[in-house]
C-alpha positions in Angstrom: 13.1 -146.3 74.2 15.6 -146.4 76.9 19.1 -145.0 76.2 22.0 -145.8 78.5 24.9 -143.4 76.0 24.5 -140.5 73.8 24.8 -141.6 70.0 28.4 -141.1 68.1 26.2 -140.8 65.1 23.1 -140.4 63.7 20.9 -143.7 62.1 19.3 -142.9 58.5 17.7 -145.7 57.1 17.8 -145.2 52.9 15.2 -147.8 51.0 15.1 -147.6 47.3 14.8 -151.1 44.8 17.5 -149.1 42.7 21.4 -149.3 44.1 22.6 -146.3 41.8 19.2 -144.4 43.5 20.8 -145.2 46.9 24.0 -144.9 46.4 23.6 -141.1 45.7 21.7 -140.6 48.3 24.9 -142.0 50.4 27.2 -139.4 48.4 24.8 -136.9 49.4 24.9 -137.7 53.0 28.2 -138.9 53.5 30.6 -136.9 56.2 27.1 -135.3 57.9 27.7 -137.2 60.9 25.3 -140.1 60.0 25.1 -143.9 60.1 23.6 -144.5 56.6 22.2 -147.8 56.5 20.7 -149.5 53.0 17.8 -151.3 52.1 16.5 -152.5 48.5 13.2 -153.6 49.1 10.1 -153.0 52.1 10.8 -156.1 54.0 14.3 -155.6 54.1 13.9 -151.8 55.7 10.7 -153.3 58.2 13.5 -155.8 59.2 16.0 -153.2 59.9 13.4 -151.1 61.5 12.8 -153.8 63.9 16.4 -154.8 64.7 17.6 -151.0 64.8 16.7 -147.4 66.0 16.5 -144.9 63.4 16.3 -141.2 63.4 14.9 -141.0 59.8 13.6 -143.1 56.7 14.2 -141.8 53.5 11.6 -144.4 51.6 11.2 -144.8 47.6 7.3 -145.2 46.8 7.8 -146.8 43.2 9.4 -150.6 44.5 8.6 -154.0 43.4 6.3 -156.2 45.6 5.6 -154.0 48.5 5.6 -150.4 47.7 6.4 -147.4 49.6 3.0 -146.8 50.7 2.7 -150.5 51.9 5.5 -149.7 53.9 4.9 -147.2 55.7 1.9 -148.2 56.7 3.3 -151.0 58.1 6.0 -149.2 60.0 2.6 -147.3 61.5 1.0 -150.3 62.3 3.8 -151.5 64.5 4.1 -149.6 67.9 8.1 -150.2 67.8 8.4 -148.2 64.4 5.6 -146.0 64.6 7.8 -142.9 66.0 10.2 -143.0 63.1 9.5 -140.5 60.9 9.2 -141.1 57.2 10.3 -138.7 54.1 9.1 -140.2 50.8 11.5 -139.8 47.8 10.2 -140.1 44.1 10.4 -139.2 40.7 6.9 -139.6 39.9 4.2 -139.0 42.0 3.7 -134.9 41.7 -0.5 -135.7 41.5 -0.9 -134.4 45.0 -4.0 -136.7 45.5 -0.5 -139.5 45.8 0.7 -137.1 48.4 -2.4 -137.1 50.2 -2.1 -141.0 50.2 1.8 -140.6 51.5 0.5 -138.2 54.2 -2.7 -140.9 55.1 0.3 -143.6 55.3 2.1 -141.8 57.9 5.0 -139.6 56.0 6.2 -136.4 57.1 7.4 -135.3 54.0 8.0 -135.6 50.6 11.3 -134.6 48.1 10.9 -134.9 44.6 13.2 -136.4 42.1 15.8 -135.0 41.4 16.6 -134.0 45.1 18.1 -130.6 45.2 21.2 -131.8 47.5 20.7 -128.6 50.2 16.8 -129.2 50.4 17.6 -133.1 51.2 20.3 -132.5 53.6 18.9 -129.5 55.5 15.7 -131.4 56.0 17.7 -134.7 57.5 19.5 -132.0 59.6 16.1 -131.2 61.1 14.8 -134.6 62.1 18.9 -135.9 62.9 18.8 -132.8 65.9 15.4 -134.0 66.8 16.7 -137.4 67.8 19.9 -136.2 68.9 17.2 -134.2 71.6 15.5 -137.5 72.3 18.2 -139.1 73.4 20.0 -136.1 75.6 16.3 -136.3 77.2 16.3 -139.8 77.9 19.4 -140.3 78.6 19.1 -137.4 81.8 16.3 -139.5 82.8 18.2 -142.9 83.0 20.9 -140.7 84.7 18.4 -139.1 87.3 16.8 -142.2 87.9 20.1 -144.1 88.8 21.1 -141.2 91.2 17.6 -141.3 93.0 18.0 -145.1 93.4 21.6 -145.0 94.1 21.1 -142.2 97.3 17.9 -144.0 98.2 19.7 -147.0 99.2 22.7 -145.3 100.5 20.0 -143.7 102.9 18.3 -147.0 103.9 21.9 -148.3 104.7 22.3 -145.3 106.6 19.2 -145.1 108.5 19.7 -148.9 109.5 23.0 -148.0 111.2 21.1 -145.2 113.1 18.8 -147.3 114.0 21.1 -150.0 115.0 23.4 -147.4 116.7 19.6 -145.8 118.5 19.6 -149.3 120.2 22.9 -149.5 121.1 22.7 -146.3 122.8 19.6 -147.4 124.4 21.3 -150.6 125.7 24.0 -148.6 127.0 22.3 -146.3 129.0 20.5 -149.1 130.8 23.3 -150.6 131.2 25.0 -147.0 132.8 22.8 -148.0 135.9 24.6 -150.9 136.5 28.1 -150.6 135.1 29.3 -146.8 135.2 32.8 -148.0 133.9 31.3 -148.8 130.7 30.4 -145.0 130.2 33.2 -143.8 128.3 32.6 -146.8 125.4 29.0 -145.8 125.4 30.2 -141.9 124.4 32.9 -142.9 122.4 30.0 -145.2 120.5 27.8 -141.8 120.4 30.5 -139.4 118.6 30.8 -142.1 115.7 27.3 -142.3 115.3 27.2 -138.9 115.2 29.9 -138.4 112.5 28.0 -140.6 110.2 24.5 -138.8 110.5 26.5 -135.8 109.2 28.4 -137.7 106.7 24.8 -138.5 105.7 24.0 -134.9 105.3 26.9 -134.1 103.4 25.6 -137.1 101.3 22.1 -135.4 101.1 23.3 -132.1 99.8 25.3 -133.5 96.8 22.1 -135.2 96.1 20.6 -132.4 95.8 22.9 -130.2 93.8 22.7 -133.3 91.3 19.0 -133.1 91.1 18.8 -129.4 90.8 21.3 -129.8 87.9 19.1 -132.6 85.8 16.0 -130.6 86.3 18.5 -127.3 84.9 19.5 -129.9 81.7 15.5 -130.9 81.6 14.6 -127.2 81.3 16.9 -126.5 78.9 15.6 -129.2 76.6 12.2 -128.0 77.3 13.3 -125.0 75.8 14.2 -126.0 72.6 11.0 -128.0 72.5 8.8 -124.8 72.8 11.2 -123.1 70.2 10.4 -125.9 67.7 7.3 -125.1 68.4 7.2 -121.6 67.7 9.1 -121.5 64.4 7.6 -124.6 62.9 6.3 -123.5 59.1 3.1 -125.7 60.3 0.2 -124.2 61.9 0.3 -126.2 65.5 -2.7 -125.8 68.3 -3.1 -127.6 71.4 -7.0 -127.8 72.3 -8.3 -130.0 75.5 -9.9 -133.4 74.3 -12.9 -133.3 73.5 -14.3 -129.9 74.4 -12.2 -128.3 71.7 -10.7 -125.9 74.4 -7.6 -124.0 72.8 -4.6 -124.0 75.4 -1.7 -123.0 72.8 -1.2 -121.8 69.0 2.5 -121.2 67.3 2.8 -118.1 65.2 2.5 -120.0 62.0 -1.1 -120.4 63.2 -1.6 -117.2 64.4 -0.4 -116.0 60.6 -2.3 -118.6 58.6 -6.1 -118.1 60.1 -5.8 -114.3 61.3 -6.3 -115.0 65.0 -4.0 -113.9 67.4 -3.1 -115.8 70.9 -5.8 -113.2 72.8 -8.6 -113.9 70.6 -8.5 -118.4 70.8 -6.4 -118.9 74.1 -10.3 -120.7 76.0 -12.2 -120.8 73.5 -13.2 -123.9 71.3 -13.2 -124.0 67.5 -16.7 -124.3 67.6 -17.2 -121.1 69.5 -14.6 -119.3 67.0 -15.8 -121.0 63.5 -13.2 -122.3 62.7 -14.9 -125.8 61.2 -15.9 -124.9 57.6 -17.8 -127.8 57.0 -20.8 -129.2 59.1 -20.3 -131.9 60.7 -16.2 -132.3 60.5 -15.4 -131.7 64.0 -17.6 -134.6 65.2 -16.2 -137.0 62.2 -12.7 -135.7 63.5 -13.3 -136.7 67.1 -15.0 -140.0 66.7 -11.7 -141.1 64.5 -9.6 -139.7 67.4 -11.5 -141.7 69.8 -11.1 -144.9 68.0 -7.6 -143.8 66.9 -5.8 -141.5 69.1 -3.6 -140.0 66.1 -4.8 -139.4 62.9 -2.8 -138.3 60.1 -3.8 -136.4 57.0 -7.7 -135.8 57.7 -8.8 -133.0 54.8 -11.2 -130.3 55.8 -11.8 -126.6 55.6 -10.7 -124.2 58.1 -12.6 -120.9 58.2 -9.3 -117.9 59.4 -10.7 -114.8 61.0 -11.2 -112.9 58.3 -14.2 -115.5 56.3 -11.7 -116.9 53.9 -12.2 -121.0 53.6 -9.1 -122.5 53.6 -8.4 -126.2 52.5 -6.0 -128.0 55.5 -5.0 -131.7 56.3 -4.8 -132.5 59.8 -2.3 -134.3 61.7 -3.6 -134.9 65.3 -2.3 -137.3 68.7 -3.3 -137.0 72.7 -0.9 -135.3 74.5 -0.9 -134.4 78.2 -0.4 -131.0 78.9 0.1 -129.3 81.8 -2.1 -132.6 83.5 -5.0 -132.3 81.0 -5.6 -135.0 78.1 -4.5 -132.8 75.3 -4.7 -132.6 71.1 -1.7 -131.8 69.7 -3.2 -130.4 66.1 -0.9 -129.9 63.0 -2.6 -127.9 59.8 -1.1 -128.1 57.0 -2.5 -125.7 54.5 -3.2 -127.2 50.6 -5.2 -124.4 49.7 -3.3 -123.5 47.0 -2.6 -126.9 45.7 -6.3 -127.5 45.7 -6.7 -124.9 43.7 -3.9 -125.8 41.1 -5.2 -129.3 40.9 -8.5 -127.8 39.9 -7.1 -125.5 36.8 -5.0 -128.6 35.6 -7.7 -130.7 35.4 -10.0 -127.7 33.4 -7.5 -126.9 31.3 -6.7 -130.7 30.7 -10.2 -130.7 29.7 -10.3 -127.9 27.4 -7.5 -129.3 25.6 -9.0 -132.7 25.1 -12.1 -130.7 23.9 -9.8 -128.5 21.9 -8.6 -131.5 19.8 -11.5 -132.6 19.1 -13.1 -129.2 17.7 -10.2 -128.9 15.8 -11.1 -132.0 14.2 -14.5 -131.1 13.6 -13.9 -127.7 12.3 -11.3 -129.3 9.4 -14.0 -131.6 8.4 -16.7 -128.4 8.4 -14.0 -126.5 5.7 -13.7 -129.3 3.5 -17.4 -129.3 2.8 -17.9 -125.6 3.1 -14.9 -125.7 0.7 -17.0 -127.4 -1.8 -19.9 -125.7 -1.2 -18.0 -122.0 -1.5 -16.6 -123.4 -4.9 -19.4 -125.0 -6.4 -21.4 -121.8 -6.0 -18.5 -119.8 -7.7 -19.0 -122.3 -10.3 -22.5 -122.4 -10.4 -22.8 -118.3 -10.7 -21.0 -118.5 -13.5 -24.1 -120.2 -15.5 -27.0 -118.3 -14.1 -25.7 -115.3 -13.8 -28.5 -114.0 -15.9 -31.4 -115.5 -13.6 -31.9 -112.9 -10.6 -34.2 -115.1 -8.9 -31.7 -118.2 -8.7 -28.7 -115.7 -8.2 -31.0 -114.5 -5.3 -30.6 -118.2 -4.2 -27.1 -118.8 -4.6 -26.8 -115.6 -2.7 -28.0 -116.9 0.3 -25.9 -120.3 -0.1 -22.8 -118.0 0.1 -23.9 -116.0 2.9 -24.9 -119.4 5.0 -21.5 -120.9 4.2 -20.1 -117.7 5.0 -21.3 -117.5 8.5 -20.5 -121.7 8.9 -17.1 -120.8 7.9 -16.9 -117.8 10.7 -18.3 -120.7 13.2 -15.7 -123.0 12.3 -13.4 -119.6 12.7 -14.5 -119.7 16.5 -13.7 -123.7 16.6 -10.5 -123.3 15.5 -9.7 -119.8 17.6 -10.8 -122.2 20.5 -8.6 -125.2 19.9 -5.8 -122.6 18.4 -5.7 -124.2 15.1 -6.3 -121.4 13.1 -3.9 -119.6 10.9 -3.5 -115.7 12.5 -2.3 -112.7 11.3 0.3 -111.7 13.5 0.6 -107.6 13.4 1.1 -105.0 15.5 -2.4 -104.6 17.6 -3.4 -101.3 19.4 -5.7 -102.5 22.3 -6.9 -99.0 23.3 -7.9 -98.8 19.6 -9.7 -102.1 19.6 -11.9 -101.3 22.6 -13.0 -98.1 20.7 -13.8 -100.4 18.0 -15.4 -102.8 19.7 -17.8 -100.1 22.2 -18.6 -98.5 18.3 -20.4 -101.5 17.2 -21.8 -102.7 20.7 -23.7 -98.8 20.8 -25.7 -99.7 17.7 -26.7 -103.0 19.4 -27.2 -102.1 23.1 -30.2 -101.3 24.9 -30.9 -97.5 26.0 -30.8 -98.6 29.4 -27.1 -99.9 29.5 -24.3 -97.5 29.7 -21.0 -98.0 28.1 -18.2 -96.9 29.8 -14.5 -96.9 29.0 -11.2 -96.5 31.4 -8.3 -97.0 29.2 -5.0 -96.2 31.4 -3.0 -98.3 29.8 0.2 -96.1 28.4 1.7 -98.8 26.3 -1.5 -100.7 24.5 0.7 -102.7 21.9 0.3 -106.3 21.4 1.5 -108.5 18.4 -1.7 -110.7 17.2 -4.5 -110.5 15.1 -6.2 -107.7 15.2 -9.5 -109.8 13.9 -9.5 -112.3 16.6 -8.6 -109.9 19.4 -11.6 -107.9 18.3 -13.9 -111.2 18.1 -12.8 -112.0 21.6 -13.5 -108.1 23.2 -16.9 -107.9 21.0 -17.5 -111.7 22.6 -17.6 -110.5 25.9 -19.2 -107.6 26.2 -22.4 -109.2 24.2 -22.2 -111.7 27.1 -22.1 -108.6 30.0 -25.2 -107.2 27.6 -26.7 -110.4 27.8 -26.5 -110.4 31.6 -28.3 -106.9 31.9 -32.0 -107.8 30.3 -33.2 -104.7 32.6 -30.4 -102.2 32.3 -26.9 -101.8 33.9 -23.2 -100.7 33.3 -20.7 -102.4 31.3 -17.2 -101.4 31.5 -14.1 -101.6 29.6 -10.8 -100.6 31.8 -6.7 -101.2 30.5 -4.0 -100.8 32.4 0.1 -102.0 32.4 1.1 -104.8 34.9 4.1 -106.4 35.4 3.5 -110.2 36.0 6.3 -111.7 38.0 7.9 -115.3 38.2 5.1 -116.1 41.2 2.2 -115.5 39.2 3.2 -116.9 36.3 4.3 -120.3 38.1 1.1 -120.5 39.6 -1.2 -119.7 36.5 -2.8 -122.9 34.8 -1.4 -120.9 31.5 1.6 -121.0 30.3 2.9 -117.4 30.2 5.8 -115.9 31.1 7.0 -113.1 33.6 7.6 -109.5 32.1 4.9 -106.4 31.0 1.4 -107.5 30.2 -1.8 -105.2 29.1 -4.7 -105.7 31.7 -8.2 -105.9 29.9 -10.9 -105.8 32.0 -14.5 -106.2 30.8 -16.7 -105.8 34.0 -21.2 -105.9 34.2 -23.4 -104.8 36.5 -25.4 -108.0 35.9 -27.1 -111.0 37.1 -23.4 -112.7 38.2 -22.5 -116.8 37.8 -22.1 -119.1 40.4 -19.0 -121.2 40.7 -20.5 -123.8 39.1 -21.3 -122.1 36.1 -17.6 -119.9 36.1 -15.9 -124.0 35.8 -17.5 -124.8 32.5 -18.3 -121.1 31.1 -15.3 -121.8 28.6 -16.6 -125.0 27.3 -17.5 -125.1 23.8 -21.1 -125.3 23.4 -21.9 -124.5 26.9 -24.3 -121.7 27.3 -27.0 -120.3 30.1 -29.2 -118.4 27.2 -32.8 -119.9 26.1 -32.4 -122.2 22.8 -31.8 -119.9 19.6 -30.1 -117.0 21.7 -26.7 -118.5 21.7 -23.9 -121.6 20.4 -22.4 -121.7 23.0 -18.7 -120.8 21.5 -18.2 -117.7 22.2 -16.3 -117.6 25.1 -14.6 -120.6 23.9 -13.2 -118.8 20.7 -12.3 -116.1 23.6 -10.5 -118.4 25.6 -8.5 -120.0 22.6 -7.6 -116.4 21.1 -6.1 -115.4 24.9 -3.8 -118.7 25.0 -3.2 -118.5 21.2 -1.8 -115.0 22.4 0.5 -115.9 25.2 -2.1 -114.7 27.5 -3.9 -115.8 29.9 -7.7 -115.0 31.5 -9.7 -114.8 34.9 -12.9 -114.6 35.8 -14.6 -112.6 38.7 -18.3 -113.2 39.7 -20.7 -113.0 42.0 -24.2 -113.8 41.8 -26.5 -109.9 42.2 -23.2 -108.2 41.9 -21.9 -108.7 38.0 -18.8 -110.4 36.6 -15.5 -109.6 35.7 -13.3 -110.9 32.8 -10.1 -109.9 33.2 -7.1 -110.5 30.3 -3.7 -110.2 30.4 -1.6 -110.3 26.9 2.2 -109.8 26.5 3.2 -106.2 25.2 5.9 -106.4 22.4 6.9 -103.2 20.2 8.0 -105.4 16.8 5.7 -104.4 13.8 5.1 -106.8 11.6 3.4 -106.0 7.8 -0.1 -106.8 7.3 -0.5 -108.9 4.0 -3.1 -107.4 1.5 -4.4 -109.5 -1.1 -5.4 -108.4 -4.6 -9.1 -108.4 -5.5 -8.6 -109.7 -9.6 -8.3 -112.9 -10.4 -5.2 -114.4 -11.8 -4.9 -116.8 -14.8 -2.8 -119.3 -15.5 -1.4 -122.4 -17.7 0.6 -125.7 -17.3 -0.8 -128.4 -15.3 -1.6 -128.9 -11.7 -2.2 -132.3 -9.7 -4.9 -131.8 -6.7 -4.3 -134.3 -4.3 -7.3 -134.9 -1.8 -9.2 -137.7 -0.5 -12.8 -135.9 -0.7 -14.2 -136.8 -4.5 -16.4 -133.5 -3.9 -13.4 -131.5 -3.2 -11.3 -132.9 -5.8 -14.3 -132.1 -8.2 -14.6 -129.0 -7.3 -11.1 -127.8 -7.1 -10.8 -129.2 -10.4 -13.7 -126.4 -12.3 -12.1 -123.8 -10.5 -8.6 -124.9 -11.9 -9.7 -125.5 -15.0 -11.5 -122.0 -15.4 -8.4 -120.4 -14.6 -6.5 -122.1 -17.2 -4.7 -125.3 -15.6 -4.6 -128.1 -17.1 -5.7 -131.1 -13.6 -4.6 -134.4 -13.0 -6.3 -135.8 -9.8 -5.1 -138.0 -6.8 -6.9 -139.0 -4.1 -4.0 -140.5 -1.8 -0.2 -139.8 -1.3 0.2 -143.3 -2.8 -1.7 -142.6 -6.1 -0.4 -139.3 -5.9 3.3 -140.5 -6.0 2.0 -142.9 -9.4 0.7 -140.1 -10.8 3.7 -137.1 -10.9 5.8 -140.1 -11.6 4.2 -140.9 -15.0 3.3 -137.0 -15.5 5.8 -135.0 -14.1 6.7 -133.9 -17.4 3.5 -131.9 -17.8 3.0 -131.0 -14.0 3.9 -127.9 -12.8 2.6 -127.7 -9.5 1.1 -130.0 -6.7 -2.1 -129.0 -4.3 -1.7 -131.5 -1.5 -4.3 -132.1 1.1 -2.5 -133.1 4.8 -4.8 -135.4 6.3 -5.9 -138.3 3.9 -5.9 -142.5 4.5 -3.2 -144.8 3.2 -0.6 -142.1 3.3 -0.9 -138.6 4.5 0.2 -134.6 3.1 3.9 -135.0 5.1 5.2 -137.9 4.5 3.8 -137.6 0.8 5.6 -133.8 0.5 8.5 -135.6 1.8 9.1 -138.5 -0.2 8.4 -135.6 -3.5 10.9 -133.8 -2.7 13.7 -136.8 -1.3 12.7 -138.4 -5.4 12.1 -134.5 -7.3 13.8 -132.1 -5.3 12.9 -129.0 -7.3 9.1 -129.8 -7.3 7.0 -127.5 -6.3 4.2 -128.3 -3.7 1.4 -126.2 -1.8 -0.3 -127.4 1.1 -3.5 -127.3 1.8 -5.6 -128.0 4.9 -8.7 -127.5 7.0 -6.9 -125.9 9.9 -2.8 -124.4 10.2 -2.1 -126.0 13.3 1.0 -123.9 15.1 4.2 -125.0 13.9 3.4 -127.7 11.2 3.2 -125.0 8.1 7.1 -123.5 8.7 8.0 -127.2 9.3 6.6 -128.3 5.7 8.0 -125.0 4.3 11.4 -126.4 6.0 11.2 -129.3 4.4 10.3 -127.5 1.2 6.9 -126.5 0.7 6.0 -123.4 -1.3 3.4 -122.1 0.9 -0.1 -122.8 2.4 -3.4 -122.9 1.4 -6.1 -122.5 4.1 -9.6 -124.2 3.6 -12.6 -122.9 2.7 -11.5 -121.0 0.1 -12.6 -118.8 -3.1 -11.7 -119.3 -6.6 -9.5 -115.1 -5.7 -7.7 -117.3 -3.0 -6.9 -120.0 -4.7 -5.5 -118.6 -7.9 -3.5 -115.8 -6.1 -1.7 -119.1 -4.1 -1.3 -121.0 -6.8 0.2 -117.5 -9.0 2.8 -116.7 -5.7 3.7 -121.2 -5.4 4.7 -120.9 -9.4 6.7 -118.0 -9.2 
């Protein structure tokens, strides 16, 4: 780059396929100072780039035929557009593993659609300054150079008339032997070559002020050079190539890793451990080798303190101060690293919530039948103890199936809950109550419950589950004795913490519940998939596996949100946070007696088992049953019976037509029908929307002949 006149303004390139995209980025820019010039497409802006010096590219990734990637690399590839520095602007590319790939391309930057209008122009206003610096620098140089070529040949001219004058002097003073009358034009000859070696002189001197003031303008710039340096946000070293000797760290550095400018300043990274992974460095310096820059290399920087942190690297050869140089830039992505990894876990514990929803509704329609036809069934051998004995434990098995699909749907948050005012201090009492009875001698049970305000609004069953969940898993952990500890306290989670969860919660008082062993610990390997349904570390027939998976479905069906602490030898930590709230709301009773009835009542499912069922149990409290085993046929049959129907049981998920669009298409042809839903889970949301649309209430699946008559008594009222 050689400059010949400072720049009246500033050259921003703007590339984007979309003409309304660029002209806001115009608006946006307009009266900064800047030469905005367009392009729609790659090859148009790698023509430009070519043709014209820019300060800046602001470059769309998302274009038609040669993307923004393509692009820049490109630009990279070519050593007349390599210096310009590149910001990528998009809409859609927030997966930071497409950052990484704009970084690997050569991008400085990126700003995210849409662009605050601050954020975009303070960030040009940072790379417009640093070319407005390049050229000030250059353009000294030209300057300086022309002076010291301009003086140099003045002094050659002048030397040649000394010389020239030296020999005339010389010829006169032969002459003097021979012609004394010549004298006087000899000396007269002398004085004017005189005058001129001190008009030379004079000539020197200004020479030298100039030179003195370019170097002045050259320190100057210098200056602001080593101030960029010192408040870049980036962590910045300069180490000797290849020994890895550190010659100079910025204070973004010096904050990031812990080491301060006494403790590196000589010394390699080796020698301070600063590579975290094995065999980095050498990968590192072979690339720079072949290279010379290198832009976006991941790795792991160890800071003085042990802590690992996750950095790309954006590296070139420098000389400084004579020695071949790195100039090293760290960016840290520690923490994006680490939010990448909780999106994709809780990604897959909702695709795994889904589909144990979807399991568990199938597991209450059978138990459903299974709870109803042994209701029926006692009714007939009621006088044999022996089979009684039998159907006894029929109920208790689908009991406890129904308490596992309870756990399924806690997990996948499908469940219907009681939402009431929930003492957590009280809870934990319970909870250590029934885990004393359980417990071995040799573990101690210990309790620190600070918290002043313990009120949450949930269901007091779940929460319970969830607390009673976890410290069987800290008793588990303990086969030869240990402490397990229950702590509360109040904390105030702000807008930082809540941003940066992979839960969605939101800032304001929380209750901290800790449960906390003294046993064996879990590796990280174990902590990623601890929350998985089915996953468990316990011999075969010790656990399911859903535990913790109910836990961490009762925590987000709560507004909460969980962490685990762990360390192998040491114990683990499980710590919960749930939102306080002082609202009371009235727990529902239900009556024990059953409640009889008349009039008829259509059953709509698509299970012939169910509908059988449902059907006996009707009948034997005094409805009279029609039967439908789609919304279709169910629509046929209220049309042709609606006379004698009071009521309609509608199943939600069935083929041909499902429970909505049948409740809807009811009420848009009968709207004072009467309609209850039932359905294997209450997914959050859907029941207030049917009772919106005009649904008489909900009936939740598996359920006994008490439930079903007492819902049916409130829909008809």
């Amino acid at each position: 780059m050689n400059l010949t006149a400072q720049p009246d303004t500033i050259p921003i390139l703007l590339v984007d396929d979309r003409p309304g995209n660029l002209l806001s980025l115009e608006e946006l820019l307009n009266h900064q100072g800047y030469e905005l010039v367009k392009a729609s497409s790659g090859n148009e802006a790698l023509r430009l780039t070519l043709k014209q010096e820019f300060a800046l590219v602001l470059l769309d990734v998302q274009m038609p035929q040669m993307d923004g990637f393509e692009t820049a690399e490109l630009m990279r590839a070519n050593p007349k557009t390599r210096h310009i520095p590149i910001i990528f602007v998009t809409a859609g590319m927030k997966d930071p593993r497409f950052q990484f790939r704009g970084y690997d391309a050569g991008a400085v930057d990126y700003l995210a659609k849409p662009i605050e209008p601050l954020f975009l122009q303070s960030k040009v206003r940072i790379f417009a300054e640093l070319y407005r610096q390049r050229h000030e620098i250059e353009l000294h140089k030209n300057h300086l150079e022309e002076l010291v070529g301009s003086r140099t040949t003045e002094l050659h001219r002048a030397a040649a008339e000394l010389k020239a004058s030296n020999e005339l002097l010389h010829d006169r003073n032969r002459e003097l032997k021979t012609a004394e009358e010549l004298l006087q034009g000899q000396v007269a000859e002398f004085i004017e070559t005189h005058d001129q070696l001190l008009a030379t002189e004079e000539m020197l001197r200004v020479q030298i002020e100039e030179y003195q003031g370019a170097q002045k303008l050259l320190n100057e710039s210098n200056i602001r050079l080593q101030t960029l340096f010192d408040v870049s946000p980036l962590a910045i070293a300069v180490s000797s190539f290849t020994e890895g000797i550190i010659r100079e760290i910025n204070s973004t550095f010096s904050d990031l890793f812990g080491y301060s400018d006494d403790c590196v300043i000589g010394k390699s990274g080796v020698e301070l451990g600063l590579w975290g992974g094995g065999d980095q460095r050498e990968h590192f310096l072979k690339l720079m080798h072949g290279q010379q820059n290198i832009s976006g290399f991941g790795t792991e920087i160890k800071t003085y303190q042990g802590e690992i942190r996750t950095v790309l690297l954006y590296s070139s050869t420098m000389d400084f101060k004579g020695e071949k140089c790195l100039l090293i830039v760290f960016l840290d992505v520690t923490e994006q690293k680490r939010m990448e990894d909780q999106i994709r876990q809780t990604q897959k514990m909702d695709v795994i919530g889904q589909l144990a929803g979807g399991i568990a509704h199938d597991f209450n329609n059978m138990l459903t039948a299974i709870l109803g036809s042994a209701e029926l069934m006692a009714r007939h051998i009621k006088d044999d103890s022996a089979a009684m004995k039998l159907l006894g434990n029929i109920q208790k098995a689908a009991g406890r199936s129904a308490d596992l699909t309870g756990q399924l749907l806690a997990f996948s948050r499908k469940a219907e809950k009681n939402a009431v005012q929930t003492c957590i201090n009280a809870t934990i009492h319970e909870v250590v109550s029934l885990l004393e009875r359980t417990v071995d001698k040799k573990i101690t049970l210990e309790t620190r419950l600070v918290a002043k305000n313990a009120c949450v609004v949930g269901d007091p069953t779940l929460l319970q589950n969830a607390l009673l969940n976890l410290g069987v898993n800290a008793r588990d952990a303990m086969p030869e004795g240990g402490v397990v500890t229950f702590t509360t306290a109040n904390v105030e989670l702000d807008s930082g913490y809540c941003g940066s969860s992979a839960f969605t919660i939101t800032p304001g008082p929380y209750i901290e519940i800790a449960v906390s062993d003294t046993g064996s610990g879990m590796t990280k390997e174990i902590i990623q998939h601890v929350f998985e349904p089915f996953f468990t570390t316990k011999g075969i027939g010790k656990g399911t596996g859903l535990g913790l998976a109910a836990v961490y479905g009762t925590v987000t069906d709560h507004h909460g949100c969980i962490n685990i602490y762990s360390e192998p030898g040491i114990g683990t930590s499980f710590k919960l946070y749930l939102p306080l709230s002082g609202e009371k709301k009235a727990e529902v009773t239900c009556r024990e007696e059953l409640i009889h009835g008349s009039g008829g009542v259509l059953l709509v499912d698509d299970e012939e088992i169910l509908r059988d069922v449902g059907k006996a149990l009707l009948e034997g409290l005094g409805y009279q049953v029609y039967l439908a085993e789609d919304g279709e046929q169910a629509l046929e049959t209220y049309a042709r019976e609606k006379g004698s129907i009071s009521l309609v049981i509608l199943d939600m998920l069935m083929p041909r037509m499902g429970g909505k669009e049948t409740l809807m298409r009811l009420m848009e042809s009968y709207p004072d029908i009467r309609v209850l839903i039932s359905s294997g889970f209450n997914q959050e949301g859907t029941v207030d929307e049917l009772i919106k649309i005009g649904a008489k209430g909900f009936l939740q699946k598996p359920y006994l002949c008490q439930e079903l008559c007492k819902a049916v008594a409130e829909a008809l009222e």
